[in-house]
ROTOR-133242 format. One record per residue (C-alpha): x negated, y negated, z; residue in three letters. Coordinates in steps of 0.001 Angstrom, whole numbers, always signed. Each point is the difference from the previous one (the first is absolute). Layout:
<atoms>
x, y, z, residuo
X, Y, Z, Ala
...
</atoms>
This chain:
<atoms>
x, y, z, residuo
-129955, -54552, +198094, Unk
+658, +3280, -1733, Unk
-305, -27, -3694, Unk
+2429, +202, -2688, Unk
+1695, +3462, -276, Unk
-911, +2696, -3816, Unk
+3645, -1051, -760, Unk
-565, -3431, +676, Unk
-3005, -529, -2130, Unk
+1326, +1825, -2706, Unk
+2843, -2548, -289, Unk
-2629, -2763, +249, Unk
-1547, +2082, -2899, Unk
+2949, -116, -2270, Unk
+1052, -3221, +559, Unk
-3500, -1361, -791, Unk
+342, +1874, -3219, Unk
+3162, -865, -1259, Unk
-895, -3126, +495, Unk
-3145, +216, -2007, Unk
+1946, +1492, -2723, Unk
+1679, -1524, -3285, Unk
+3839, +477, -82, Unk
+739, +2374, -2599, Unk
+3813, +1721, -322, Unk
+257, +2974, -2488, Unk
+3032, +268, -1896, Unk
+1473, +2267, +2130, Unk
-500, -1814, +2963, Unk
+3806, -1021, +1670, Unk
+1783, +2687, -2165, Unk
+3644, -715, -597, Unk
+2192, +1886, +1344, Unk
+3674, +510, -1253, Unk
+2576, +1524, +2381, Unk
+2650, +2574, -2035, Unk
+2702, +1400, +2418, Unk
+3209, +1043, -360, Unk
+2536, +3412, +335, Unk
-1822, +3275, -181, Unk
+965, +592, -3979, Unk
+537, -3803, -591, Unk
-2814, +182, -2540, Unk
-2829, -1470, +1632, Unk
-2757, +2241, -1154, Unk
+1141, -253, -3915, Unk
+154, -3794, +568, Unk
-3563, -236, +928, Unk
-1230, +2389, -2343, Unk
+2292, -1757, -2706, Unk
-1981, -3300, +801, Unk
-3856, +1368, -98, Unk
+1210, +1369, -3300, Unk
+1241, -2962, -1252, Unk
-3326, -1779, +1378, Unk
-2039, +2718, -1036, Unk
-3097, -1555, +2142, Unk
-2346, +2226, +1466, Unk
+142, -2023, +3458, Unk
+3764, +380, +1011, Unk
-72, +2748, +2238, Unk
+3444, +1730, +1946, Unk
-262, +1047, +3446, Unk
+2712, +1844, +1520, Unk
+1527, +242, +3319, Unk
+573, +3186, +161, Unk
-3473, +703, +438, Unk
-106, -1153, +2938, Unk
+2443, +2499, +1759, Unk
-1264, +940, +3357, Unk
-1341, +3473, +914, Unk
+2908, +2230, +1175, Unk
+37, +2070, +2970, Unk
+452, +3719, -82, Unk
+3519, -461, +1486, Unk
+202, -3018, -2582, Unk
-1280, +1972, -2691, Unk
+2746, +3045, +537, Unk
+2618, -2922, +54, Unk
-1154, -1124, -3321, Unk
+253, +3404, -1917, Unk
+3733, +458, +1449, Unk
+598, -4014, -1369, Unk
+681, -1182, +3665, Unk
-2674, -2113, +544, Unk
+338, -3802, -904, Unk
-2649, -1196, -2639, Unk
+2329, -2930, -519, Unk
-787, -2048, +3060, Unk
-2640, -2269, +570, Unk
-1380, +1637, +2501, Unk
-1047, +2789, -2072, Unk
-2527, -2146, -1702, Unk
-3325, -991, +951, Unk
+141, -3746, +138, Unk
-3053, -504, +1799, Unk
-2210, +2326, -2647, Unk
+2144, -2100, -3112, Unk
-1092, -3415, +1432, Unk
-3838, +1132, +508, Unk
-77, +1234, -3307, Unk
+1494, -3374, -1563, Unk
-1514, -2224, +2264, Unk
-3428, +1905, -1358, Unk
+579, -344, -3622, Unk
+1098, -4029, +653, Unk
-3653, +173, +1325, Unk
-1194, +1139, -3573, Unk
-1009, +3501, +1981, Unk
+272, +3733, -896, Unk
+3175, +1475, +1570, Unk
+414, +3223, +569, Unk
+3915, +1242, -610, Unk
+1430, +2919, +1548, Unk
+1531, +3042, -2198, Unk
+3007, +1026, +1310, Unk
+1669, +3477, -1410, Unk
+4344, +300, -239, Unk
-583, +3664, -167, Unk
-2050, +796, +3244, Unk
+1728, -3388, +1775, Unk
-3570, -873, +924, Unk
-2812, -2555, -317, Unk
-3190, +2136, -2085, Unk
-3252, -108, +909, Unk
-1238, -1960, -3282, Unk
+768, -3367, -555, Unk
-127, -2607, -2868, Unk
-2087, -2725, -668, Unk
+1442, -3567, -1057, Unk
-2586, -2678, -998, Unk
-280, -3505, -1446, Unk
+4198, -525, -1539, Unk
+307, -3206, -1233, Unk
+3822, +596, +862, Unk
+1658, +2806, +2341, Unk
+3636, +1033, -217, Unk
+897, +1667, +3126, Unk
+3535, +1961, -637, Unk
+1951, +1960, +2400, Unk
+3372, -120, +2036, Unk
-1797, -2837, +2561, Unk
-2853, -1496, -1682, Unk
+1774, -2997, +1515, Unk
+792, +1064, +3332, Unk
-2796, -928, +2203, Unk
-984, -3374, +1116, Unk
-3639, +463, -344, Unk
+882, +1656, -3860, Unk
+1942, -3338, -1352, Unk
-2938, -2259, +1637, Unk
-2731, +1048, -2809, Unk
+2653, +805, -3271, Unk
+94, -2804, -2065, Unk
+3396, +1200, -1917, Unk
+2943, +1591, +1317, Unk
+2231, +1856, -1800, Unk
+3155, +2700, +785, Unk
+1364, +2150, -2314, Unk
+3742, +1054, -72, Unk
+2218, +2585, -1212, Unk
+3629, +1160, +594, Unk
-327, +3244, +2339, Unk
+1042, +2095, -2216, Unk
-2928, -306, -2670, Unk
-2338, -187, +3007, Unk
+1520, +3398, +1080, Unk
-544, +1781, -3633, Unk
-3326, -1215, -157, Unk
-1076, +1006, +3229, Unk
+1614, +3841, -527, Unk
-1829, -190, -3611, Unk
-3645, -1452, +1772, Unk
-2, +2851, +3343, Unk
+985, +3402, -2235, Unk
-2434, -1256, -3123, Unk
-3164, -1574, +2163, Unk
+655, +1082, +3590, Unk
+1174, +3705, +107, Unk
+3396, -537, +1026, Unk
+3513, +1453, +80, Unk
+2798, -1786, -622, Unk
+1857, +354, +3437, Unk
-3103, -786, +1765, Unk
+36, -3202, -1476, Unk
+3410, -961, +299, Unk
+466, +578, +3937, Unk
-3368, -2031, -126, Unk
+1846, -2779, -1824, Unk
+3055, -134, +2110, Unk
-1791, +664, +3284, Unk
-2963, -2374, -506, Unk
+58, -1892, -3341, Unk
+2877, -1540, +330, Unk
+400, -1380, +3057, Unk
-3527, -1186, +231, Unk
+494, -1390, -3371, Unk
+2841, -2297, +1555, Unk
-2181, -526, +3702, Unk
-3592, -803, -1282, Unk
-304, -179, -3622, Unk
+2968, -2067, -1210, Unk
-1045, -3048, +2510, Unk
-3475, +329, -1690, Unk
+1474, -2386, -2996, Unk
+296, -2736, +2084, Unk
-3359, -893, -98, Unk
-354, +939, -3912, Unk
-1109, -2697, -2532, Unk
+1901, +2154, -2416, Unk
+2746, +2170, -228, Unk
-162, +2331, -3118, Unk
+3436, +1451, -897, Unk
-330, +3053, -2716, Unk
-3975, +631, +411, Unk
-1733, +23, -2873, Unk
+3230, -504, -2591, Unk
-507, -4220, +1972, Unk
-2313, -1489, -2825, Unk
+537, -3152, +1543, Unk
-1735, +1146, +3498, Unk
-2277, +2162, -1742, Unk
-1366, -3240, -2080, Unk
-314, -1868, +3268, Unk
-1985, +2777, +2126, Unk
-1877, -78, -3367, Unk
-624, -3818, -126, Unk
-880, -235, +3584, Unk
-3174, +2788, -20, Unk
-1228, -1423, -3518, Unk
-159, -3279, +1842, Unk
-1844, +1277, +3138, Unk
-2423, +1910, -2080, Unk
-825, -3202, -1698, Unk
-255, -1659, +3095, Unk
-2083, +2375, +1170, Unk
-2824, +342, -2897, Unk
-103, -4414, -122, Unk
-810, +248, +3480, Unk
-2582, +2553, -369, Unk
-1404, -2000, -3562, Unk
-438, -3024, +2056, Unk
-2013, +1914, +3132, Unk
-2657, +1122, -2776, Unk
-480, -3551, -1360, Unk
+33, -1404, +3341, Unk
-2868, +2511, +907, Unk
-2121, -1516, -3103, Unk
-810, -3086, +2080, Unk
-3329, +105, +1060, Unk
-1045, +2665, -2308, Unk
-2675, -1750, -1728, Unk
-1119, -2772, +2852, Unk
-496, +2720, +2970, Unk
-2836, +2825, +195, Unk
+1233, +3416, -278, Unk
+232, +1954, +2917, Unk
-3199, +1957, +1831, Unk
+2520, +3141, -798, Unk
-330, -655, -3784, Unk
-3075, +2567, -962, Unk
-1542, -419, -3087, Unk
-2009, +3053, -1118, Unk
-3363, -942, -162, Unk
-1174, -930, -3749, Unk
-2913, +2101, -918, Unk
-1666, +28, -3005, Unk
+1701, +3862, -577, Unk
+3482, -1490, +697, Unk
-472, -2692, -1646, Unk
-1054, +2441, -2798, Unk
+2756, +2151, -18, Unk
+2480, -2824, +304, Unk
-1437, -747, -3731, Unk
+795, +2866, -1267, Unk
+3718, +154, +1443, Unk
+401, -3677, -1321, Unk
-1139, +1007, -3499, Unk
+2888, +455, -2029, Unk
-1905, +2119, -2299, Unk
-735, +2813, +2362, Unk
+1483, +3209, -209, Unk
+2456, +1582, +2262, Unk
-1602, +2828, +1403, Unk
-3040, -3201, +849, Unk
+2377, -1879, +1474, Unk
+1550, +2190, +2293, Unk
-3652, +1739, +948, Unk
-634, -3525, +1126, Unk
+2966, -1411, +1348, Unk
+138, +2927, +2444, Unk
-3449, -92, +779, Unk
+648, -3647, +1324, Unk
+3262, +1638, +1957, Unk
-2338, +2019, +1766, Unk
-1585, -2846, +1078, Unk
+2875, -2341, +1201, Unk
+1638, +3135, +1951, Unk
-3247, +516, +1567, Unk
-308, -3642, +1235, Unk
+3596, +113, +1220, Unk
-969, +3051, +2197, Unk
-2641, -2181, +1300, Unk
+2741, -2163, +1845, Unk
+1917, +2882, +1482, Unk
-699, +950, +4118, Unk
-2835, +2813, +155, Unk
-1039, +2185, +3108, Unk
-3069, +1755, +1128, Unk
-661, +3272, -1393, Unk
-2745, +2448, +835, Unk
-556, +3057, -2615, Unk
-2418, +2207, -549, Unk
-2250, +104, -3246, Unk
-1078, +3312, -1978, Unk
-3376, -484, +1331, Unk
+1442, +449, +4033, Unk
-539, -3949, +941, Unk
+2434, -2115, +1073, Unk
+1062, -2737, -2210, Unk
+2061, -3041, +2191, Unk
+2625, -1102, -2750, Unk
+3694, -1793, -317, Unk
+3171, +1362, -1368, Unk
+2671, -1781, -446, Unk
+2406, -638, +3382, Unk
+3123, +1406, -1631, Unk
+2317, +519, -2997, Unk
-764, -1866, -3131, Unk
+2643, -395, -2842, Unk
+967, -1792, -2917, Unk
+2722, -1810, -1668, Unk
-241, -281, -3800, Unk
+2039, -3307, -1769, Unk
+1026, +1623, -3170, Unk
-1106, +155, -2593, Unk
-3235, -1863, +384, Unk
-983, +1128, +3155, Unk
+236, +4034, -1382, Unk
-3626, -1064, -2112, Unk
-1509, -376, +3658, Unk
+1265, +3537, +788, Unk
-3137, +1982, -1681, Unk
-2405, -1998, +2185, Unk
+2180, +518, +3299, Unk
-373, +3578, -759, Unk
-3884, -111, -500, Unk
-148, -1423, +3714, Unk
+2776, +1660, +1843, Unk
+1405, +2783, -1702, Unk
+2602, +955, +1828, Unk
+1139, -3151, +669, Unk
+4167, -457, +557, Unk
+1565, -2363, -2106, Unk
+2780, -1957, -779, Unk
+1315, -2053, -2908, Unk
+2188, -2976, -419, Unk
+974, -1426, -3098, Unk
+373, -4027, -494, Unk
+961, -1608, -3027, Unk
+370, -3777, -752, Unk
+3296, -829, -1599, Unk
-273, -1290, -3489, Unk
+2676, -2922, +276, Unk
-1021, -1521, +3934, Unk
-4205, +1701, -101, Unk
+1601, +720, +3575, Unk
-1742, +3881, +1472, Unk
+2737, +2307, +529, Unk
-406, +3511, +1499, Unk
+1200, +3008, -1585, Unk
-1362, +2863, +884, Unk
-1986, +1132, +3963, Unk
-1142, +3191, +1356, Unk
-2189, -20, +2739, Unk
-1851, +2428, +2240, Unk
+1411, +1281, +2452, Unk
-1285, -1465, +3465, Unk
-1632, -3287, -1824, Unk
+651, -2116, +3144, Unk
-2127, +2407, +1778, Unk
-3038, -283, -2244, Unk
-3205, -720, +987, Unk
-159, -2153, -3332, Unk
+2060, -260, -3082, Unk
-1975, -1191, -3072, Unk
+2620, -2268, -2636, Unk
-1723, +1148, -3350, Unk
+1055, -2492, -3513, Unk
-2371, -439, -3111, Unk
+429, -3920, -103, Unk
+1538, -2643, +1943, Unk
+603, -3466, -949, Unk
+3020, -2284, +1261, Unk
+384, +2290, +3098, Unk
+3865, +359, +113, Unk
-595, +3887, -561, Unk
-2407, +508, +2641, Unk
+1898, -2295, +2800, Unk
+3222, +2683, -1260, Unk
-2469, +2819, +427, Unk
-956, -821, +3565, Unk
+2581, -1058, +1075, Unk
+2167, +3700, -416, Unk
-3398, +1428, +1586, Unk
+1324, -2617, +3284, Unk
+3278, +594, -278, Unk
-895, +3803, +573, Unk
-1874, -311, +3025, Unk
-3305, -435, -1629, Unk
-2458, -2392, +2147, Unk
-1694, -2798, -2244, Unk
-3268, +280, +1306, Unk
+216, +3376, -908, Unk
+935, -679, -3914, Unk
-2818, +168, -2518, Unk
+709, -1510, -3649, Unk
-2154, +1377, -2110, Unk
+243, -2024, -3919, Unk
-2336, -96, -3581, Unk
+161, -3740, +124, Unk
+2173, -2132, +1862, Unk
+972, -4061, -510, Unk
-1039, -2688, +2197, Unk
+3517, -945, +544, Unk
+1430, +3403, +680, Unk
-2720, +964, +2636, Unk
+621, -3818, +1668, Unk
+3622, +1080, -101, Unk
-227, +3518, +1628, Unk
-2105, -929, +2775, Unk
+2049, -3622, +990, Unk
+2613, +2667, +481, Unk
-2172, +3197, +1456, Unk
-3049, -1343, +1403, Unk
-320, +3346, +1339, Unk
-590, +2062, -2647, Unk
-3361, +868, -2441, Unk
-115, -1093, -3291, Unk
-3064, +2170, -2033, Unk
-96, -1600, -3612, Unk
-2536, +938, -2837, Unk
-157, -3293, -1572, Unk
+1929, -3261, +337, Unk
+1879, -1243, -3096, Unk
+1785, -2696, -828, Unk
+4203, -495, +802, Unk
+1920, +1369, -2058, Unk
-1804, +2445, -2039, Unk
+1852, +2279, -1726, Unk
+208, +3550, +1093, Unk
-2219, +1999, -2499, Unk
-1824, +2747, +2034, Unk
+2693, +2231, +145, Unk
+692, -408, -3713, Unk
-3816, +871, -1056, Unk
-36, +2956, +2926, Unk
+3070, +2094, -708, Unk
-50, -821, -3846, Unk
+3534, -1672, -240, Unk
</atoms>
């Protein structure tokens, strides 16, 4: 009998280790979406903006439809400059593009969005990255139009306006933001707008949850919207709380994994650790020292990456039968800790790419949020990516960290963390959830220690 197929054992692969794995649901995880049609000028886009103003959260993001428009033809594209071509059906939108996009960031994934230009009437070359909303407002004329759209929103909303105010504000948007003339836009209007308006946008409120006469001047629907994402995002972060104390169980009771690596305690670590714990050592000792032991945990974490033969030549004319590593190493640097590894990744590899995220734990819930990501550029296609952060302790920041290395294509095996001194509990945590990945650690230290390295390192 013939043997399972490369596809089929990769499934068998995947399944085995999902099933090996912890559950663990970043708060991004199942964004919620919010639906905001209406008339072109009914005030959709102030409405949405209105509301992440009045929110003023860093994780309510607004999507809009019209990015989505498809690619004209060059017959399409002459149409559009004389206003005769009909960017106010559906079928000038790219449905199936939208739902990949959303169905992507329900997944927690990157999503790349499409940059579509009024002037040139056509799709550009760059797009725009959208990663890890807590809440997405997607606005335009049928953000609830399709079937497949309304199935993953989890509020519905449609804006309305007499036709008259919608008509002023579109003549005031297309000559201020779109390069417009004002007949253009009014044979548009009474050629397209209009009766589209009445044939596929109109029977869009139907399916609304709420119908918001006068925009943003309705306080009352303004204070629900309002009410309703303050709710989810609580939802969201007690969830996400109670998947980190769930992951505690077994912290103490159960060996750490064989990808836990200690560094080796020699008598000169050992030695130098004493000076770094001394609180009466200088500065300038301190950081001599501290990256001195960087060195050290970068260069073990290179042990764990793929190497390949290499044959060189030596000065002398022999031949010397060596390794170099298989492909492109980077790193990732969890700010601001992880930037007092950053001296000792340059010792080792000094050209090395790198990347930064920053990941702070909210004072009032101790929840990690992210705030801040930049990675290299190809990271999913890295030989190895190396997760540098001076100290580690409950794990919530690290299980953030890796996880936006996953969600951008980044294989676990292929993820190296590379920490000072890391918790038993926060290393039991990381690998129930990536038993994949390489943990290097200088020393072990109890839960819960306070963060002090990067304190004594950057002098603040």
């Amino acid at each position: 009998m013939a043997g399972p197929t490369a596809a089929g054992e990769s499934q068998v692969t995947e399944r085995t280790t999902i099933a090996q794995r912890a559950h663990y649901s970043p708060p991004w995880a199942d964004v919620s979406i919010i639906g905001i049609a209406g008339s072109s000028g009914s005030g959709k886009s102030t409405l949405s903006q209105a509301i992440v103003q009045k929110l003023n959260l860093p994780w309510v993001v607004i999507l809009s439809i019209d990015s989505f428009y498809k690619s004209l033809s060059p017959e399409e594209s002459k149409k559009a400059f004389r206003n005769e071509y009909d960017f106010d059906s559906p079928a000038a939108i790219d449905f199936d593009v939208l739902v990949e996009r959303l169905r992507d960031l329900k997944a927690g994934k990157r999503a790349e969005i499409p940059v579509y230009s009024f002037e040139k009437h056509a799709r550009l070359e760059r797009t725009t990255d959208i990663y890890s909303p807590h809440v997405l407002i997607l606005e335009g004329i049928f953000a609830l139009y399709d079937p497949r759209v309304l199935e993953l929103m989890d509020m519905k909303i449609f804006c309305e306006a007499d036709a008259d105010t919608c008509l002023s504000r579109r003549i005031i948007r297309d000559v201020r933001d779109r390069g417009r003339d004002v007949e253009g836009i009014i044979k548009q209007w009474f050629a397209f707008v209009k009766p589209n308006f009445e044939k596929y946008v109109d029977p869009q409120r139907k399916v609304a949850d709420i119908i918001v006469p006068r925009g943003v001047e309705n306080q009352v629907a303004m204070s629900m919207v309002g009410q309703f994402i303050e709710q989810k995002l609580l939802e969201k972060s007690t969830h996400h709380r109670a998947a980190l104390t769930e992951l505690e169980i077994g912290a103490h009771s159960e060996p750490l994994s064989s990808k836990v690596l200690v560094l080796e305690q020699t008598k000169q670590l050992r030695g130098m650790n004493s000076i770094i714990h001394n609180i009466d050592t200088s500065n300038e000792d301190f950081i001599f020292y501290f990256n001195r032991i960087t060195t050290l945990l970068v260069e073990q974490a290179l042990n764990n990456i793929p190497f390949t033969s290499a044959k060189v030549e030596t000065p002398t004319g022999n031949k010397y039968n060596g390794l170099r590593p298989q492909g492109e190493v980077s790193a990732v640097i969890v700010l601001r800790g992880g930037a007092a590894l950053e001296t000792g990744l340059k010792r080792v590899i000094h050209d090395c790419k790198t990347g930064r995220m920053l990941i702070q734990n909210n004072i009032r819930t101790g929840e990690p949020e992210l705030h801040y990501l930049v990675l290299p550029k190809d990271i999913d296609k890295h030989e190895a990516v190396l997760l540098l952060d001076a100290q580690m302790s409950s794990g919530g920041s690290a299980l953030m960290a890796v996880q936006v290395l996953v969600d951008h294509g980044v294989q676990m095996d292929r993820i190296v963390l590379v920490t000072y001194s890391g918790g038993r509990m926060g290393l039991h945590r990381l690998t129930k959830v990536f038993p994949d990945i390489t943990a290097v650690v200088g020393n072990l230290v109890q839960d819960g220690e306070e963060r002090w390295v990067e304190r004594r390192y950057f002098r603040c």
